[in-house]
C-alpha positions in Angstrom: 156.8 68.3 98.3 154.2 71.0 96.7 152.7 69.6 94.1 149.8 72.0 94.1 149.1 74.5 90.8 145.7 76.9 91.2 143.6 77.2 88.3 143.1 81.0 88.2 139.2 80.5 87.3 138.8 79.8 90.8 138.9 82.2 94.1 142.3 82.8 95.3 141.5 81.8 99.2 142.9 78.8 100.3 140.6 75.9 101.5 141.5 73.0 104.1 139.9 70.8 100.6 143.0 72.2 98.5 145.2 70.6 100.6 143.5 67.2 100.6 143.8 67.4 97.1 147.2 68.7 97.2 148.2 65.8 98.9 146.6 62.7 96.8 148.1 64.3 94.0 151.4 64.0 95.9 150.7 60.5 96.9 149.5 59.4 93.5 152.8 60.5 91.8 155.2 59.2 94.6 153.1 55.8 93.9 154.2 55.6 90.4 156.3 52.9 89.8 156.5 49.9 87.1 154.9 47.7 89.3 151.7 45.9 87.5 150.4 43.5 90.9 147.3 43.5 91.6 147.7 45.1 94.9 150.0 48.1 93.6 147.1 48.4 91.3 144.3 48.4 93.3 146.1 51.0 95.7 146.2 53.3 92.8 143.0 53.4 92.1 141.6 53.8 95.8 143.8 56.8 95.6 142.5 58.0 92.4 139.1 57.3 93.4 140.1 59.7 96.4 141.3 62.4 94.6 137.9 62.2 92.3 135.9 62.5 95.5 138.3 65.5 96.8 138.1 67.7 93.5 134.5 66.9 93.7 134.3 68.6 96.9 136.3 71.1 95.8 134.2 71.6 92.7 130.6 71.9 94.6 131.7 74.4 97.2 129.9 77.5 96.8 132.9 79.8 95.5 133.8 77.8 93.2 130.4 77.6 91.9 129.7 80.9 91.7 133.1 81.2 89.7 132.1 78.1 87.1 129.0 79.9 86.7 130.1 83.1 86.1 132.5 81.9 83.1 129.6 79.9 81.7 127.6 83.1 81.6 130.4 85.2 79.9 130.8 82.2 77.1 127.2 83.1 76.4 127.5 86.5 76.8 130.4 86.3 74.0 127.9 83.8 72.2 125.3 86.6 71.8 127.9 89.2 70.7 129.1 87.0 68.4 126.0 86.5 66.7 125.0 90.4 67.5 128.3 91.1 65.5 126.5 88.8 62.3 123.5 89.9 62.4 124.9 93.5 61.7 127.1 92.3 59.0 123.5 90.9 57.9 121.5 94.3 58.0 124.9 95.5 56.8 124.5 93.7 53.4 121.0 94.2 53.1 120.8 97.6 53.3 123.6 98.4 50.8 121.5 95.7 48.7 118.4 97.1 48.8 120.4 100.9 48.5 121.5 99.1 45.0 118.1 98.2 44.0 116.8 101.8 45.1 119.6 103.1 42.6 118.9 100.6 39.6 115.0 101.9 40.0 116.2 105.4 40.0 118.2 104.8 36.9 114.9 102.6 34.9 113.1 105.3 36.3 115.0 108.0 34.1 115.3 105.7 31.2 111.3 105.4 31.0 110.7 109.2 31.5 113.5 110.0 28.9 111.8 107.9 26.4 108.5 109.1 27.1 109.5 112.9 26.7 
């Protein structure tokens, strides 16, 4: 029974870990039944507590490292665009408030000269 789905943030290439996990996943859900003892719940959670220790493998081998740390420097990378992107829309607005005030001067400019002449 296959049970296994690949994130595709992680490297293709299959690892013996994968298949530990692939099968405490598979145990855990062939476990699940209504059953509330003690013992049916304690089995549960040694598995779960397995599978936590499995993905955690899984989680500090160096591939899958590099791959967590390469999306966490893209979401900054987008973070700094995106406020690149604002701080253009901010020179943006300044300049064609500043080109305004350059144009109301111009204009009180001509007013004083007119009434001076």
């Amino acid at each position: 029974m296959a049970c296994h789905t690949r994130s595709n943030s992680f490297p293709l290439r299959s690892h013996p870990i994968i298949q530990e996990v692939d099968e405490h996943l598979c145990r855990l859900r062939s476990s699940e039944s209504t059953s509330t003892s003690s013992s049916t719940i304690s089995h549960k959670l040694s598995g779960l507590q397995d599978l936590h220790d499995c993905v955690d493998r899984l989680l500090q081998l160096p591939l899958n490292q590099q791959a967590l740390a390469q999306e966490k420097h893209q979401k900054c990378a987008n973070e700094l665009l995106d406020g690149s992107l604002r701080l253009l829309d901010v020179c943006s607005t300044a300049k064609d408030a500043l080109l305004q005030t350059k144009e109301c001067m111009q204009n009180l400019q001509s007013i004083i000269r007119r009434r001076r002449g």
